[in-house]
N, C-alpha and C positions, 0 to 999 in steps of 0.2 A: 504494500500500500504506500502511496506516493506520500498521502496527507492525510492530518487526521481527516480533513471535511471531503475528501473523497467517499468515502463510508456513503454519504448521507447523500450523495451525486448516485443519478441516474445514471445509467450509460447505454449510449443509441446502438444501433445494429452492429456501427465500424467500430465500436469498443473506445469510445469519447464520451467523456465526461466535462460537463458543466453546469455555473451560475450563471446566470442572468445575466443578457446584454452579452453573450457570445455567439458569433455564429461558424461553423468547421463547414470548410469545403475542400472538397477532395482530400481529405486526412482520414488517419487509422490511429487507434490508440492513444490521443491526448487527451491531457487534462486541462481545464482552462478556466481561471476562476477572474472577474473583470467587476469592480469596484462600482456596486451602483451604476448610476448608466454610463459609464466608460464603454462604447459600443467598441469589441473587442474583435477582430476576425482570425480567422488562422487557417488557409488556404496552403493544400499541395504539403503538406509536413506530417511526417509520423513520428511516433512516441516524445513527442513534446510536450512541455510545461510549460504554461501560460500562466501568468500570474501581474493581472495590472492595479496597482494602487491610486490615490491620488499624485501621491509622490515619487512613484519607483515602477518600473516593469521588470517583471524578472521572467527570463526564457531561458529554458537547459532540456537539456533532453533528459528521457525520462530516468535512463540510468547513471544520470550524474544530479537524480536530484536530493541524494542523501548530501550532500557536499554543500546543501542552502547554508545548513547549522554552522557549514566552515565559513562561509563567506559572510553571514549574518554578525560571526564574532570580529572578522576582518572589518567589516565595517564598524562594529563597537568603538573599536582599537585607534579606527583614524577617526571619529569622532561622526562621522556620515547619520547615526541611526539618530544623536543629540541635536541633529538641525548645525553641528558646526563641522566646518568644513577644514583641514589642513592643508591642503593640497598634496596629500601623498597619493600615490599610486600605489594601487594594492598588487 
């Protein structure tokens, strides 16, 4: 399981899961979760992770998306997730 709110996601015939305000064309196997009406699309791509905020989009495929938790502390570390910015590159 990619996420916990996967669980709680339907998934259509081509094995795609989403929230509201996404629409999969010509794709197999993604998940794609899109912030209120952030109208989200995701065309021609398999086992991808979609994930749009107000503030941040995040795209990986599906079997690099245990690696959020890495990049999530990455971001802690250079101040990114606090609204303040270093300018380091991760």
């Amino acid at each position: 399981m990619l996420f916990a709110f996967e669980a709680h996601l339907g998934h259509d015939a081509d094995c795609n899961a989403a929230t509201d305000s996404v629409v999969f064309f010509d794709r197999r196997n993604s998940l794609a979760h899109s912030y209120q009406a952030i109208l989200t699309d995701v065309i021609g791509v398999d086992n991808l992770v979609v994930v749009a905020t107000p503030d941040a989009l995040l795209v990986t495929a599906c079997d690099k998306a245990e690696q959020v938790k890495d990049l999530v502390e990455q971001l802690k570390a250079v101040g990114l997730l606090s609204g303040r910015r270093r300018g380091r590159a991760l």
